[in-house]
Structure formats: structure tokens, C-alpha cells
C-alpha positions as CSV (number, residue, x, y, z in Angstrom):
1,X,5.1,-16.3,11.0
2,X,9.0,-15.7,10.5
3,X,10.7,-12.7,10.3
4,X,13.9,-14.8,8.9
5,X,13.6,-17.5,6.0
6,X,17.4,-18.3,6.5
7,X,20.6,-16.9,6.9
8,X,24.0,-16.4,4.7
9,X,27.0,-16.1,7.0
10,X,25.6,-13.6,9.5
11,X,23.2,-11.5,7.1
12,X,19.8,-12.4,7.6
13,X,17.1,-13.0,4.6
14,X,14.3,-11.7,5.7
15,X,10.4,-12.7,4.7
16,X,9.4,-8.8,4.7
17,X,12.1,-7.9,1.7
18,X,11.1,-11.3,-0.1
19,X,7.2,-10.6,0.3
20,X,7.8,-7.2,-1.1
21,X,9.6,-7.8,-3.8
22,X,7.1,-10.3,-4.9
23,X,4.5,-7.9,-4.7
24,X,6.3,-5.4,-6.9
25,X,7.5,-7.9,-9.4
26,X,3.5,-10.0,-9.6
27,X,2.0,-6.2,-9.9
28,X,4.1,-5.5,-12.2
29,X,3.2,-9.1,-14.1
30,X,-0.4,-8.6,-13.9
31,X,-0.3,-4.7,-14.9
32,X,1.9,-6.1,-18.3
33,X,-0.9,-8.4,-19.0
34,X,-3.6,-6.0,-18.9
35,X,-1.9,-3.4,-20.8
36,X,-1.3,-5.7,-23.1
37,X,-5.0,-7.1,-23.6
38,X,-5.6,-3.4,-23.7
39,X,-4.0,-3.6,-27.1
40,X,-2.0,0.2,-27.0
41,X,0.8,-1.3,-27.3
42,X,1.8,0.3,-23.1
43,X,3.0,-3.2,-22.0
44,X,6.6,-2.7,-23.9
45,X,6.9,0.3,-21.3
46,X,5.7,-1.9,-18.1
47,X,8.6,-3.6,-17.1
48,X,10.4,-0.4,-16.7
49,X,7.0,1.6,-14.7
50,X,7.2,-1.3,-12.5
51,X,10.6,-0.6,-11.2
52,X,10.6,3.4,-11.2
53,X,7.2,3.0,-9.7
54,X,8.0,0.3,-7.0
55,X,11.5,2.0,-6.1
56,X,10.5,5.1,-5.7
57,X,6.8,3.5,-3.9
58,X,9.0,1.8,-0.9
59,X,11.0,5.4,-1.3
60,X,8.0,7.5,-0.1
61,X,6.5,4.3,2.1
62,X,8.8,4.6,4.5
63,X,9.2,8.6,4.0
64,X,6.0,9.4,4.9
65,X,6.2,7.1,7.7
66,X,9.2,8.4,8.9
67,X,7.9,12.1,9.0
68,X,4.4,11.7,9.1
69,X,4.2,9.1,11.9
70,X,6.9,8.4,13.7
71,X,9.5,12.5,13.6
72,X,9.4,12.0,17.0
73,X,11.6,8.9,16.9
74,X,13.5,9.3,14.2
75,X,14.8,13.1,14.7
76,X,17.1,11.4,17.0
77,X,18.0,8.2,15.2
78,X,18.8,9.6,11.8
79,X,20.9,6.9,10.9
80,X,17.7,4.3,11.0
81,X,15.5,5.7,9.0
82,X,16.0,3.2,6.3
83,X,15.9,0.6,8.7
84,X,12.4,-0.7,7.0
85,X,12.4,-4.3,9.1
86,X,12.0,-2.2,12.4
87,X,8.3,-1.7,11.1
88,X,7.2,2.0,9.3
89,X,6.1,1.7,5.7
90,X,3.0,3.4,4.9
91,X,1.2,2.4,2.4
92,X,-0.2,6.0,1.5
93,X,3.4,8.0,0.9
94,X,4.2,4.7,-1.5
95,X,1.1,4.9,-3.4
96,X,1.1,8.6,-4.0
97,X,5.2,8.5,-4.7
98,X,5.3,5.7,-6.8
99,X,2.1,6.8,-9.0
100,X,3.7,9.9,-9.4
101,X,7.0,8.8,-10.8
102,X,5.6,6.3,-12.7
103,X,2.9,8.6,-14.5
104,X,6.3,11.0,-15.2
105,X,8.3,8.4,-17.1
106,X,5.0,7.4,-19.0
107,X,4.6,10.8,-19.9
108,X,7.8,11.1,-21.4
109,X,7.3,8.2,-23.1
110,X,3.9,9.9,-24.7
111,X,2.1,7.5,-23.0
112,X,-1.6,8.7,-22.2
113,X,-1.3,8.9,-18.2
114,X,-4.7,9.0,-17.3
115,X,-5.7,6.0,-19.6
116,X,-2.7,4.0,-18.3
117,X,-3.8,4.7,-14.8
118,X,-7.1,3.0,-15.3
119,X,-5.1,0.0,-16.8
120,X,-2.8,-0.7,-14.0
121,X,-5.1,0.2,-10.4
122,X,-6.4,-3.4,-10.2
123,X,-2.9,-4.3,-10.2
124,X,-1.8,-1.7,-7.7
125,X,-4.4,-3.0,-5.2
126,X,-2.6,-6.7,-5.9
127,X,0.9,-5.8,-4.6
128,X,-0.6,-3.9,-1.9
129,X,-2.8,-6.5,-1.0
130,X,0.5,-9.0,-1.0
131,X,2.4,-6.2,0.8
132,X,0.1,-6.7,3.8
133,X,1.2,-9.9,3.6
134,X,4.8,-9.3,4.4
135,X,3.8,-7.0,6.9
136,X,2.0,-9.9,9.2
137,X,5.6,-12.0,8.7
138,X,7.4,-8.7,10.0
139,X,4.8,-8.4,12.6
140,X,4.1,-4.8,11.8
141,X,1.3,-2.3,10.5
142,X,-0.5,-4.5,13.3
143,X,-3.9,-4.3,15.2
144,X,-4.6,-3.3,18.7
145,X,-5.8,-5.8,21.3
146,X,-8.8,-7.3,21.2
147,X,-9.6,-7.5,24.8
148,X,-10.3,-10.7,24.8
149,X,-9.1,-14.5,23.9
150,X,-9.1,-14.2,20.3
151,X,-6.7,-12.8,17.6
152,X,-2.7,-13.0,17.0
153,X,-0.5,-13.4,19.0
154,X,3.3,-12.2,18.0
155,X,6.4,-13.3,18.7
156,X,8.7,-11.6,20.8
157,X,11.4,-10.1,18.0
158,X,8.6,-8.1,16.7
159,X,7.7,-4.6,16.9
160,X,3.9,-6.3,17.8
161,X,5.0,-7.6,20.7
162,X,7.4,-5.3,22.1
163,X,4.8,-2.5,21.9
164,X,2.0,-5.1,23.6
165,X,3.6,-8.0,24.6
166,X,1.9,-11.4,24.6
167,X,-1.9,-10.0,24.1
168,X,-3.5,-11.0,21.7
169,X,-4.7,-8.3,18.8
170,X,-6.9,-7.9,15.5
171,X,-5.5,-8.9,12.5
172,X,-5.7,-5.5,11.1
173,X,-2.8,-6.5,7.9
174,X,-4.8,-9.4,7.3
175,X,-7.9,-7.8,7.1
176,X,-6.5,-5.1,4.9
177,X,-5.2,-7.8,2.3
178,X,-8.6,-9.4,2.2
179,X,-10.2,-5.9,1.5
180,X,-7.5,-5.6,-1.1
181,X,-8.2,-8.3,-2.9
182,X,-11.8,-7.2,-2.9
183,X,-11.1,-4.2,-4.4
184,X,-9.0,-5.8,-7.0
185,X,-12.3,-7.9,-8.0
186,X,-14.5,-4.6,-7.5
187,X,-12.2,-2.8,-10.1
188,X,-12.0,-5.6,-12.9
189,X,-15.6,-5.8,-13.0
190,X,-16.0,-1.9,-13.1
191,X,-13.4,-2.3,-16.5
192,X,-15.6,-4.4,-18.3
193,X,-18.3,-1.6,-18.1
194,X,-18.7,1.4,-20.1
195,X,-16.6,3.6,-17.7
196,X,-15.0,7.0,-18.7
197,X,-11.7,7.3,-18.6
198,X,-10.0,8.3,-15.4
199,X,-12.7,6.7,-13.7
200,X,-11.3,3.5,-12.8
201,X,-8.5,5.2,-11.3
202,X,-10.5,6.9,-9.5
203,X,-13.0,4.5,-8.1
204,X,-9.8,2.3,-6.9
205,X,-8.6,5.0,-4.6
206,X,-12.1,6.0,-3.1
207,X,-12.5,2.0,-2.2
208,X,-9.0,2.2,-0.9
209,X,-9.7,5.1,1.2
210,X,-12.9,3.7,2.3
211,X,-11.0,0.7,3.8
212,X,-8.1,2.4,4.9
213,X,-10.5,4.3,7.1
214,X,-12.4,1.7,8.9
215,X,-9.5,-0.6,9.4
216,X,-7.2,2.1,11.3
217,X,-10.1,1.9,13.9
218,X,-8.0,-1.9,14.4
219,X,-5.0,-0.9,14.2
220,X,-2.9,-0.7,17.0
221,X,1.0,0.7,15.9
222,X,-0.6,4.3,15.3
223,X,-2.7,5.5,18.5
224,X,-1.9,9.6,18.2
225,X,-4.8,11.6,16.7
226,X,-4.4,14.3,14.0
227,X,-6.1,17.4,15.7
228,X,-7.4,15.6,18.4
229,X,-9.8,14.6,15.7
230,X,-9.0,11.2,13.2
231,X,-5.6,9.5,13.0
232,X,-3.1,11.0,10.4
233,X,-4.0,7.9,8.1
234,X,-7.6,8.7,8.6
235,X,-7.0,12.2,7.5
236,X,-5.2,11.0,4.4
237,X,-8.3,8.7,3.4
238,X,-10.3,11.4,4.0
239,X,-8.8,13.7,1.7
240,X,-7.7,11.5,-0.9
241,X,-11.3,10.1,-0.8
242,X,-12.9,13.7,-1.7
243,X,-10.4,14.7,-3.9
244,X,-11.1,11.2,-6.1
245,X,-15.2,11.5,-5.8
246,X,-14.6,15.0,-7.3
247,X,-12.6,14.0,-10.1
248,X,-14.8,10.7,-10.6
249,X,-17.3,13.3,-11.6
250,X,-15.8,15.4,-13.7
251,X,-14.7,12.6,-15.5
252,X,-17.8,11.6,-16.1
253,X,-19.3,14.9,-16.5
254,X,-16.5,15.9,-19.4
255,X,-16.7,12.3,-20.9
């Protein structure tokens, strides 16, 4: 992994800016094209979802990460908080932000929200899926050790390794992607059934949830529990879960 592709003068160019911005820009690529086979006419407005959404989703990623996760920290260092290669972007504050201002521009553009979320949740799950990608270069959102002789092993410039040195731990971002992509499969096939609308939407953040919940059992960055109970991301999944089986129903149950 690198944390640096190359340099210009002294200002580095980092893999974890590059990798997200991909991510944005092919979710963005892939939610045009399926609003476009949709045939409403939504992909004219996509371009411009893709960058409200995916500027104000790294706005509330590293937000919520900031005072969610890491208060403690950071109510001393004010002046890094938007220091996003030191690690702290969660994935949950940028979902939840970036849907959110996206579904407001689309509904000043008369745009039927709820049908446009269906459209564009397989391609969510792709740039998250390519996020975790850029955080394994960054060598953050990383597991804890596996206790024995297997997993990854960071280098020393990253937040990994400072916070467990040279053992080796689970691929926790690289699990996550796989899952990801998963999902992404999971949710084109539920399309081509005879879903009611809101439903996809739906389904993608219950499957999200799902594997958000198992996987923070690997992870190693966030160890404080939320009540003495589940970690804070834990609490989110669970939450968001409920809140998405509910309306999955009464989807389905208003038709």
C-alpha cells in the first residue's frame, strides 16, 4: 500500500484523495446510467446529485467522526479536524448527509425522491465499496489484531501502525468492500423484481447495516463501547436497521 502516489514540489498527492474521488465520480457514472435506463428522464439531474451528494457525504464523514468518535481528541485540536489523511471518515455521517442533500436538490428539481432513491442505492454501495479501498492505502478504518501470524501488516506512517505497531490485524476495510460489492449485486437483482417503491432503498441500508454490524466486531480503530453495551457504529446499524425494516413494510403494505 502507499499513502503517497508522488509529490509536486513539497505537497504530497495522496492515494486516499485519489481513491475517493474515484469513488464519487464512478458512483456518480453508474447512478447516470441507471437513471437513464430507468427512462424518467433523472439522469440530466445526476451529474449535479453526484457532487452536492458527494461534497456534502465527505462533509458529514468526517463530521460525524469528529464528534461522534473521536470529541475527545479533537476538542483540543480544533484546527485538525479537516485533516481527513490522519484517518476519521465514517462512512455512516456521509451516507446519511450526502442522501439528505442530495434528495433536497432533487426535490427542488420535482424529482420523485423516493423513486430516485431506489435508482441510485446500488450505486451508493459502489463508491462505498471503492471508498474502503482508499481507506486500506491510508491505513485507516482498520481491523484489530488477529492474535496470530496472519493478516496485514502496516507501515509505520500510518494511523494502523502507530496505534498497534508491527502486528498483524484483520482486514476489516477489505472485508467491508467485498460485502459492498455484494450488496451492490444483492440490490440489482432485487430491481429486476416486482419491488414497491422505496423498497430498494430500503433493502440496501438494512444489508448495509447488517454488515456494518458484524464487521465492527474486526475492527480495531474504535474499541469504546456506547453504553457499556455495542460500539457507537453498532448502535447506528442498529437503529438505521429498524428504522429501514419498518419502512420496508409500509412500503409494501401501502404499495
Amino acid at each position: 500500500m502507499h499513502q503517497y502516489l508522488f509529490f509536486i514540489g513539497d505537497f504530497p498527492i495522496r492515494s486516499y484523495g485519489v481513491i475517493l474521488s474515484l469513488s464519487i465520480i464512478l458512483a456518480t457514472g453508474a447512478g447516470y446510467f441507471f437513471a437513464k435506463v430507468d427512462g424518467r428522464g433523472y439522469e440530466k439531474f445526476l451529474i449535479d446529485i453526484g457532487m452536492i451528494g458527494g461534497f456534502f457525504g465527505l462533509l458529514g464523514a468526517r463530521l460525524w467522526d469528529v464528534f461522534f468518535f473521536d470529541w475527545n481528541y479533537y476538542q483540543n485540536h480544533l484546527t485538525e479536524i479537516l485533516n481527513v489523511w490522519q484517518g476519521g471518515m465514517a462512512v455512516q455521517g456521509g451516507i446519511i448527509l450526502g442522501v439528505l442533500a442530495g434528495g433536497i436538490f432533487a426535490a427542488k428539481k420535482n424529482i420523485d425522491v423516493i423513486h430516485l432513491a431506489d435508482i441510485l442505492a446500488p450505486a451508493i454501495v459502489l463508491g462505498q465499496a471503492l471508498g474502503r479501498c482508499a481507506n486500506l492505502l491510508n491505513g485507516d478504518a482498520f481491523g484489530r489484531p488477529t492474535g496470530g501470524n496472519f493478516g496485514i501488516i502496516y507501515p509505520d506512517t500510518t494511523l494502523a501502525y502507530r496505534t498497534y505497531g508491527d502486528q498483524p490485524l484483520f482486514p476489516a476495510e477489505v472485508w467491508e468492500c467485498q460485502l459492498d460489492i455484494v450488496i451492490f449485486a444483492i440490490l440489482l437483482i432485487f430491481r429486476s423484481t416486482n419491488y414497491f417503491r422505496g423498497q430498494c432503498f430500503c433493502l440496501y441500508v438494512m444489508l448495509y447495516a447488517a454488515a456494518r454490524f458484524f464487521l465492527e466486531n474486526f475492527r480495531g480503530d474504535y474499541t469504546d463501547l456506547a453504553f457499556g453495551l455495542l460500539k457507537s457504529a453498532q448502535m447506528t446499524s442498529v437503529v438505521a436497521f429498524v428504522i429501514a425494516l419498518g419502512a420496508f413494510i409500509f412500503f409494501a403494505k401501502k404499495k
